[in-house]
C-alpha positions in Angstrom: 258.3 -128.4 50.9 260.5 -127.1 53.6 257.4 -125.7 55.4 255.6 -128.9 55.0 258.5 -131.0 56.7 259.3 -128.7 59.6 255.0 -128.7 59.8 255.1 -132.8 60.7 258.2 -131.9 62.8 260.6 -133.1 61.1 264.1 -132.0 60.2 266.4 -131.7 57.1 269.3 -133.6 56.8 270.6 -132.5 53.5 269.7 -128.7 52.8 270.8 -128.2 48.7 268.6 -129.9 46.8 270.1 -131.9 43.4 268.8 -131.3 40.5 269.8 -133.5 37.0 268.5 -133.0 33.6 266.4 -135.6 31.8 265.8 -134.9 28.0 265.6 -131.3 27.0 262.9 -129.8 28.9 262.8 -132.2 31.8 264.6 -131.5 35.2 264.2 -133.9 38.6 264.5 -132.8 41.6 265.1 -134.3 44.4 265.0 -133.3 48.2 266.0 -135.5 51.8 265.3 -134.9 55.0 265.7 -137.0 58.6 261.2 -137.6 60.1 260.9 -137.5 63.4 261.0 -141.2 64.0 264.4 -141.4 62.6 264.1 -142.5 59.5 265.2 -141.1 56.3 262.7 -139.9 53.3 263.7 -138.9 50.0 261.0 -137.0 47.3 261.1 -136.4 43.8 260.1 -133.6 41.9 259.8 -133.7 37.4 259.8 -130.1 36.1 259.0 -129.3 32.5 260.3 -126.3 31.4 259.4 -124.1 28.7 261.0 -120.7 27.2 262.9 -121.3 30.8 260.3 -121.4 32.9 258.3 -124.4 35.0 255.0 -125.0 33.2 254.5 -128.2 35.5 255.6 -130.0 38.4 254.8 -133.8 39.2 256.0 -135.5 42.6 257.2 -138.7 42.8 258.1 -141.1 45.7 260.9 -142.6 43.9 264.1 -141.9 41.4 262.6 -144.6 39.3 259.1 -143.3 39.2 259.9 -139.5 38.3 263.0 -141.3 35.5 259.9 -143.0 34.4 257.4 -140.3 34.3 259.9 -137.7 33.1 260.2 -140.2 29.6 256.5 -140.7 28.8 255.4 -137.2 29.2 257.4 -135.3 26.5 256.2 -131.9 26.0 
């Protein structure tokens, strides 16, 4: 993702992403960073785990849409 941000020239703002768990394989991610025109963008990234590894990742635009999709797609 880093690639594809610095690609659009565009610039991090925060560099570690945060990562909270959501059931017991479900992990969201999320990552910031400052676009060229100023303005501040936020992603979101479900993972589903299994035996410890990620099987899947789904992006999302919004907290609320990967809490959402993290709940209706149990593994």
């Amino acid at each position: 993702m880093a690639f594809q941000i610095r690609k659009r020239g565009e610039r991090w703002i925060e560099v570690q992403p945060e990562f909270t768990e959501s059931g017991d394989n479900k992990i969201i991610g999320s990552t910031q960073w400052l676009g060229a025109d100023g303005i501040r963008h936020e992603r979101f990234q479900v993972l589903t785990l299994h035996d410890r590894k990620i099987i899947d990742m789904q992006g999302c635009a919004t907290r609320r849409q990967a809490e959402r999709f993290a709940r209706r797609h149990h593994a």
